[in-house]
C-alpha positions in Angstrom: 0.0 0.0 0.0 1.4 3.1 -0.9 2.5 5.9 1.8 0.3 8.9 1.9 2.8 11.1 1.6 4.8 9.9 -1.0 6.3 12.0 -4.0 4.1 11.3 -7.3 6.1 11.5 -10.6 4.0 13.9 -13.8 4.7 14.5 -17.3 3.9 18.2 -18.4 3.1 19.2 -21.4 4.3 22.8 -22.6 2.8 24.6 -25.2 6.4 26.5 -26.8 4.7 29.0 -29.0 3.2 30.1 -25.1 6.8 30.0 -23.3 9.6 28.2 -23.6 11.2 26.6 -21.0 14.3 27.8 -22.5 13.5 31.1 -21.3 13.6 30.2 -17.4 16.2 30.1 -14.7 17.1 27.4 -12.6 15.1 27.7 -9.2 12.6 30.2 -11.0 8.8 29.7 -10.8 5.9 29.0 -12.5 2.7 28.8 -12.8 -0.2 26.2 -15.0 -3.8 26.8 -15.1 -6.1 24.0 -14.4 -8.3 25.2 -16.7 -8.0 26.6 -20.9 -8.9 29.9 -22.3 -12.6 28.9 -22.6 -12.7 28.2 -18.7 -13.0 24.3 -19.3 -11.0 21.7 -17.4 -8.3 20.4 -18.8 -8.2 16.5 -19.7 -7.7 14.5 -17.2 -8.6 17.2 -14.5 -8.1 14.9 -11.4 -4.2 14.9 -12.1 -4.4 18.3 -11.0 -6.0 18.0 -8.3 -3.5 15.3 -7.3 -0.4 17.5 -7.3 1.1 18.2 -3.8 4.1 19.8 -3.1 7.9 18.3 -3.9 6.3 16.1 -7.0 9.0 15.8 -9.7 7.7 16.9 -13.5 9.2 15.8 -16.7 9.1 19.0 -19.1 8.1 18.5 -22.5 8.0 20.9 -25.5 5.0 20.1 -27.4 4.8 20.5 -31.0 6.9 21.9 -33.0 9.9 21.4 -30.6 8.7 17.6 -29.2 11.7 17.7 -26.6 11.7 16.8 -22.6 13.6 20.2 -22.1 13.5 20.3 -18.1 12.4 18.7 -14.7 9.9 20.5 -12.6 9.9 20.4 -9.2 5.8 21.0 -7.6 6.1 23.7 -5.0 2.4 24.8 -4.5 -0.4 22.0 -4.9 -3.8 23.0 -7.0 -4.7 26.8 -5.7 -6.5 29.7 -6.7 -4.7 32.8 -8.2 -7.0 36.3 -8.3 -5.7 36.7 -11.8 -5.0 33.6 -13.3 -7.5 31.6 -11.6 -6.6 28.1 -10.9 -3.2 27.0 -11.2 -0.3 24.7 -10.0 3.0 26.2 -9.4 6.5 24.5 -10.1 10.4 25.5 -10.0 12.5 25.0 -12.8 15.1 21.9 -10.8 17.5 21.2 -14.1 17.6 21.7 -17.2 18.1 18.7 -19.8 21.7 19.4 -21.1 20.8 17.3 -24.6 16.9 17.5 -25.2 15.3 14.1 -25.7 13.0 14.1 -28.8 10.0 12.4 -28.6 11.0 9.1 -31.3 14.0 8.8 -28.5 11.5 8.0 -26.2 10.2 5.4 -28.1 13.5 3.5 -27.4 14.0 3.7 -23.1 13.8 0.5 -21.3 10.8 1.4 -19.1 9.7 4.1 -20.9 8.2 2.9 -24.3 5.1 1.4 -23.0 4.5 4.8 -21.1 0.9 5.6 -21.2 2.4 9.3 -22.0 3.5 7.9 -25.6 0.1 5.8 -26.0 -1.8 8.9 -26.1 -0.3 12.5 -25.5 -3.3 14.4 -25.7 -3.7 16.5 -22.9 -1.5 18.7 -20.4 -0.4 16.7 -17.6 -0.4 13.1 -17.3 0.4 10.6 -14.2 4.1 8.5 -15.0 5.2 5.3 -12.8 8.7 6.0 -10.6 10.3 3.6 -13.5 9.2 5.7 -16.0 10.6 9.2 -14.3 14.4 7.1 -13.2 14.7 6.1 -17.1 14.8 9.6 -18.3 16.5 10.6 -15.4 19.1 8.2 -15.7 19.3 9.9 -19.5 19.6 13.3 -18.4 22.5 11.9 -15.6 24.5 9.8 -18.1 24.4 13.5 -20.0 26.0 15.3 -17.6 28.9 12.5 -17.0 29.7 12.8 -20.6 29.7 17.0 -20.2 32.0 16.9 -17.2 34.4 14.3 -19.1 34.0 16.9 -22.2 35.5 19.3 -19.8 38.8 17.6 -19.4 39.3 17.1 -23.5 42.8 18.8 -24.3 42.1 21.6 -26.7 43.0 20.5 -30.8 43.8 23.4 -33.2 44.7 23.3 -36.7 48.6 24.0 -35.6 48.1 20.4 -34.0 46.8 19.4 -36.9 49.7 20.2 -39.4 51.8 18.7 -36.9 50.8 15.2 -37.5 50.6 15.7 -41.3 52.8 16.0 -44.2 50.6 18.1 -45.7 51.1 22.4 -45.9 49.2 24.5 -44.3 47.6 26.2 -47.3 46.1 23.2 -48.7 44.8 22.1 -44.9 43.3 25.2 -44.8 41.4 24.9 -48.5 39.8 21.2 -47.4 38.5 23.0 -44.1 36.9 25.8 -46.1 35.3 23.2 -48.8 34.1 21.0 -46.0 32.8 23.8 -44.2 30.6 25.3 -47.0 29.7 22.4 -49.2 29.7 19.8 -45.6 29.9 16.5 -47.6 33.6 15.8 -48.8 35.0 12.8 -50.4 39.0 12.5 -49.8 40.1 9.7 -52.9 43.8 8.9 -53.5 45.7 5.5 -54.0 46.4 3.5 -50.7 48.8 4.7 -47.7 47.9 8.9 -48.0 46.6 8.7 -45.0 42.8 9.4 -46.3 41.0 8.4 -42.6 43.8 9.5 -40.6 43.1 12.7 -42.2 39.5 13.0 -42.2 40.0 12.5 -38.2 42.0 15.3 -38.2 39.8 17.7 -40.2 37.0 16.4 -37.6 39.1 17.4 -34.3 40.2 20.7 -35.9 36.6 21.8 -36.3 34.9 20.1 -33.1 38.2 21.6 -31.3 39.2 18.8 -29.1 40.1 15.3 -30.0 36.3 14.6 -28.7 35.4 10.9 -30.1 31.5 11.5 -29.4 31.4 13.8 -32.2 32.7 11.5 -34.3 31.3 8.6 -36.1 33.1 6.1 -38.4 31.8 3.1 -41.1 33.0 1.4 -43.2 31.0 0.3 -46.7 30.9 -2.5 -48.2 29.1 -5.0 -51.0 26.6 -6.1 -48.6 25.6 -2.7 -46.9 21.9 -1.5 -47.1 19.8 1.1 -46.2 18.5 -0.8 -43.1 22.0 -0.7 -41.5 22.5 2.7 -42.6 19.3 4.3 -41.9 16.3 2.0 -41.2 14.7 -0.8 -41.4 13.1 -3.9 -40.2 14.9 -6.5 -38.1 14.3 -9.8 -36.5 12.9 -9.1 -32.9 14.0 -13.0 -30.9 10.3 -13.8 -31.2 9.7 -14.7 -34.4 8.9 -11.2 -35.3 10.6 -8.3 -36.3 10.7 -4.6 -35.3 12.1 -1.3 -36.4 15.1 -0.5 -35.9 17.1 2.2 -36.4 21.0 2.5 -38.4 24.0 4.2 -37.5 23.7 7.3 -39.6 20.0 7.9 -38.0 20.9 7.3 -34.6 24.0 9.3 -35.2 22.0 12.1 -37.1 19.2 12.2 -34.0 22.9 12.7 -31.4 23.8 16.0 -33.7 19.6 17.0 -33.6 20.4 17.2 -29.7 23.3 18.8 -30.1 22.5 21.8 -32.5 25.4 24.1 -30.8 27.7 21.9 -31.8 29.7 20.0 -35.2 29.2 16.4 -35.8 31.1 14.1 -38.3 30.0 10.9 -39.9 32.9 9.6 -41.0 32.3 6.5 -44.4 35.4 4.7 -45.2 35.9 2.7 -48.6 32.7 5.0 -49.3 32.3 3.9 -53.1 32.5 0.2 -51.7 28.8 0.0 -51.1 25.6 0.8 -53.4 25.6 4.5 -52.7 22.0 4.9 -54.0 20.2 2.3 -52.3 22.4 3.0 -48.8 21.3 6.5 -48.9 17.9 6.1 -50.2 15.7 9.5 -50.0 18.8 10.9 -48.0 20.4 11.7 -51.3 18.1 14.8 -51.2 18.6 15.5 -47.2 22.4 14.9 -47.3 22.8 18.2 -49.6 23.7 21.5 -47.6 20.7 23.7 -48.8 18.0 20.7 -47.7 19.3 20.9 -44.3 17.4 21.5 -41.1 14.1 21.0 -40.1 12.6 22.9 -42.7 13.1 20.1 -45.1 12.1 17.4 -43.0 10.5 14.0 -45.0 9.2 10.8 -44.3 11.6 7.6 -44.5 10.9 4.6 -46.3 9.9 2.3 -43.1 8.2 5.1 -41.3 4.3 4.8 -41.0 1.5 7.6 -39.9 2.6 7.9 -36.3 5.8 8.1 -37.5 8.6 11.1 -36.4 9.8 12.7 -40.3 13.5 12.7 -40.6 15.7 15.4 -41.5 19.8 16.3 -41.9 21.0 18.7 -39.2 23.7 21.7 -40.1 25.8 20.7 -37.9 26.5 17.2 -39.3 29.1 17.0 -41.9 30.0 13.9 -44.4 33.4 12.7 -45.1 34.0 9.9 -47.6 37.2 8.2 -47.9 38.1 6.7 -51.6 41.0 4.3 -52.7 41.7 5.4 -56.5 43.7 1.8 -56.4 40.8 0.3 -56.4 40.6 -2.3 -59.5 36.8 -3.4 -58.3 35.4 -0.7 -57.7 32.4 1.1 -59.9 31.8 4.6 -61.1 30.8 6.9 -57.9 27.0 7.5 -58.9 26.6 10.8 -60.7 23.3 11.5 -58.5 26.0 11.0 -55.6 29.3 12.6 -57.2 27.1 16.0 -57.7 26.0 16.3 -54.0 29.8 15.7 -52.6 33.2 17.9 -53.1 35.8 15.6 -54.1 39.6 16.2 -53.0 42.6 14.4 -54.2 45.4 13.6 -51.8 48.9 12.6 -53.1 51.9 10.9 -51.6 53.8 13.2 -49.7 57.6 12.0 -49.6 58.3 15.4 -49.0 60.8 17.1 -46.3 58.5 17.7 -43.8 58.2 13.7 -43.8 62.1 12.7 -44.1 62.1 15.5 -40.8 59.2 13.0 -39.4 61.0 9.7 -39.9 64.0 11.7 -38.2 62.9 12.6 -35.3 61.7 8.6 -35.0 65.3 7.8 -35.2 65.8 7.1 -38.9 69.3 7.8 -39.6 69.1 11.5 -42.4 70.6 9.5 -45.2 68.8 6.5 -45.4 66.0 8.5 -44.6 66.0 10.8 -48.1 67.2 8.1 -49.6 63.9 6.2 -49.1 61.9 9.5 -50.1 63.5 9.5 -53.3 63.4 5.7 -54.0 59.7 5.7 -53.8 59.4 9.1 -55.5 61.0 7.5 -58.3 58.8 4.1 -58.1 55.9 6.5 -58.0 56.8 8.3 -61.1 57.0 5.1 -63.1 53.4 4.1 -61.9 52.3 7.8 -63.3 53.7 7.1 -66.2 52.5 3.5 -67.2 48.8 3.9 -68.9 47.2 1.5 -67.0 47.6 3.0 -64.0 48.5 6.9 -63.7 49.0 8.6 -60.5 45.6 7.0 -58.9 47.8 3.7 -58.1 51.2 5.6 -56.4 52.4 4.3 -53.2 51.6 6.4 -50.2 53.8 7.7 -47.3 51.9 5.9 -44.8 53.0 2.9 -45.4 56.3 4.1 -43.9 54.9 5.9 -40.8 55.0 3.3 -38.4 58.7 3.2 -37.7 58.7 2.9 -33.7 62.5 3.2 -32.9 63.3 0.3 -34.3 66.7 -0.9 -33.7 67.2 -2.2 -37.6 66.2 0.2 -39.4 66.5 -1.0 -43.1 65.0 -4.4 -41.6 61.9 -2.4 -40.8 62.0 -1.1 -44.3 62.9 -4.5 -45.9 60.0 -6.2 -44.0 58.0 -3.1 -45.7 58.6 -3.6 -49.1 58.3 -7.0 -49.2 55.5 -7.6 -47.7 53.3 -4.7 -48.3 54.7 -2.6 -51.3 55.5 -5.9 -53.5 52.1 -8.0 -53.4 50.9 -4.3 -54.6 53.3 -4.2 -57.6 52.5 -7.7 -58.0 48.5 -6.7 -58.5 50.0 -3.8 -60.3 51.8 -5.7 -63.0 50.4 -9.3 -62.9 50.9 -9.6 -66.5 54.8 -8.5 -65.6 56.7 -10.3 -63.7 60.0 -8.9 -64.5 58.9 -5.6 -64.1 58.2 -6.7 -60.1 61.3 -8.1 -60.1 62.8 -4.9 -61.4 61.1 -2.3 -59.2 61.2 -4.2 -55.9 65.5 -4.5 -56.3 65.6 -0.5 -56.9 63.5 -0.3 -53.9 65.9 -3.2 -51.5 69.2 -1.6 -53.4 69.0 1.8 -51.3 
């Protein structure tokens, strides 16, 4: 039997085109009539006159926002007001750091059976103590993940260049192009360091090396739309449900987090079939049918369903291996909606300083550099191939103080630069042959 006196747990709903909870302080008061404009109860009037004093409320913007934005704490039971008439009155206890939208709801252990979600017509609505911990546990697990924010060391584009060979004009020309057109594709052949530096350009703009901003895939032959975005999935009881994909769950994270730049990260992106991954998101994905605004239905989505849209502050990078023999032609509906940017092998001096300061002896160091600037120009050269096939610098990155140094670089060459030559020239043995000895001769 329940104690008389124990605390009651209420979901209210706030109209946002009235006030926005925004708009209040922490600790400041407030007032809700018991009663609308015409002088009629409210739905389920005996909720109100339930209320007592030290209830907790769950805040929710109502339509168009459809976010919990706050709890309330009761601190005046049902009462009459000479101006406003009948009213309950509440403090503002915390604010949600990340509002929860309404299809997130859908998802909480304890919370998607919620009588709230069954039928949210009406102003304020009784919740079980389950329901109110589950979205308090959300709002907790928030502010864990804020306070660990707070110790992220600062990343600037000065760090940046540091870790790549790269100069600082040309850093700066990707961050403007992924900063306007916010889908980028970096293609080059293999070992430029393509991920490494879409991480990079990520951490530059977020401004710390913060990995929640960040999302990474990889495509592949098999990847769908129902991974990517939604679709329908087997649910252990013979059944299936709906279930959401990596880009939409990461997409609904940004939502939350308007203040602040997200990056969705696809590696191999021209692996996968680009039009049937992205589905209708080929429209959303573009930077003038961002937002909100330009919100649409998705493909598994029904009546009661919550339309889907892009946010501006999620950006797309794609990662492309021009090396690639198996790969198709990037979809011009695709190819259109993305900036592409081609990154070269950079056996340059800032990445003979690099292999220096690992303890590479100077010498051997350059020449290495010019070794495989020389291998490279013969790929350029030969028809079949051209410049999209060159060998990049990463594959010599990894040098970790080793104490043989032209083992490390033997072990390289032989086993990762030669079964490449080998795909290369399969039709030319001797050429292998050739090219790997100019390479072990150094």
């Amino acid at each position: 039997m329940p104690q008389k006196n124990a605390r009651n747990y209420w979901w209210l709903n706030v109209n946002p085109r009235i006030w926005s909870i925004d708009s209040f302080k922490l600790e400041q008061v407030q007032s809700y009539t018991s009663h609308n404009e015409f002088d009629h109860k409210r739905r389920i009037y005996k909720n109100f006159e339930a209320v007592k004093k030290g209830d907790l409320v769950i805040g929710y913007e109502s339509t168009p926002v459809k976010q919990i934005k706050a709890i309330f704490e009761i601190t005046e039971a049902l009462h009459f007001d000479s101006y406003l008439g009948e009213i309950i009155s509440f403090k503002m206890k915390e604010k949600v750091p990340e509002p929860i939208d309404w299809i997130e709801l859908k998802s909480i252990q304890f919370f998607k059976d919620s009588e709230v979600l069954k039928n949210n017509q009406g102003s304020l609505f009784k919740i079980t103590e389950d329901e109110f911990e589950a979205i308090q546990a959300m709002i907790d697990a928030q502010k864990e993940a804020m306070i660990s924010e707070d110790v992220l060391i600062p990343y600037e584009k000065k760090d940046a260049l540091v870790d790549l060979f790269m100069d600082e004009e040309q850093f700066e020309e990707i961050l403007e192009t992924l900063k306007y057109k916010k889908n980028i594709i970096l293609q080059g052949p293999p070992g430029v360091g393509k991920t490494f530096i879409a991480k990079r350009l990520a951490y530059t703009l977020v401004g710390t090396q913060d990995d929640s901003r960040i999302k990474m895939v990889q495509f592949h032959q098999s990847y769908a739309y129902e991974d990517f975005i939604q679709g329908l999935r087997p649910d252990g009881d013979g059944g299936f449900k709906l279930k959401n994909g990596v880009f939409y769950e990461f997409c609904r994270q940004a939502q939350r987090n308007a203040g602040i730049d997200h990056f969705f990260i696809i590696d191999e992106i021209n692996r996968g079939n680009l039009s049937k991954i992205f589905g209708e998101l080929l429209l959303l994905i573009e930077s003038d049918k961002r937002g909100r605004v330009n919100e649409m239905p998705l493909t598994y989505g029904d009546k009661d369903s919550e339309p889907f849209y892009v946010p501006e502050n999620l950006y797309i990078i794609g990662t492309m291996n021009t090396a690639d023999r198996s790969l198709a032609m990037i979809d011009y509906a695709l190819r259109r909606r993305f900036a592409f940017i081609t990154l070269e092998p950079l056996f340059n001096q800032k990445f003979i300083t690099y292999l220096v300061q690992k303890g590479v002896e100077k010498g051997f160091a350059e020449r290495l550099s010019k070794a495989i600037t020389l291998l490279n120009q013969v790929i350029s050269n030969d028809k079949n191939l051209q410049k999209g096939f060159q060998i990049g610098h990463s594959y010599f990155s990894t040098f970790a103080n080793e104490a043989d140094t032209r083992k490390w670089y033997r072990r390289i060459v032989n086993l990762e630069i030669a079964p490449l030559l080998e795909e290369y020239w399969f039709d030319n043995e001797e050429k292998v042959r050739t090219e790997v000895k100019k390479l072990l001769d150094i």
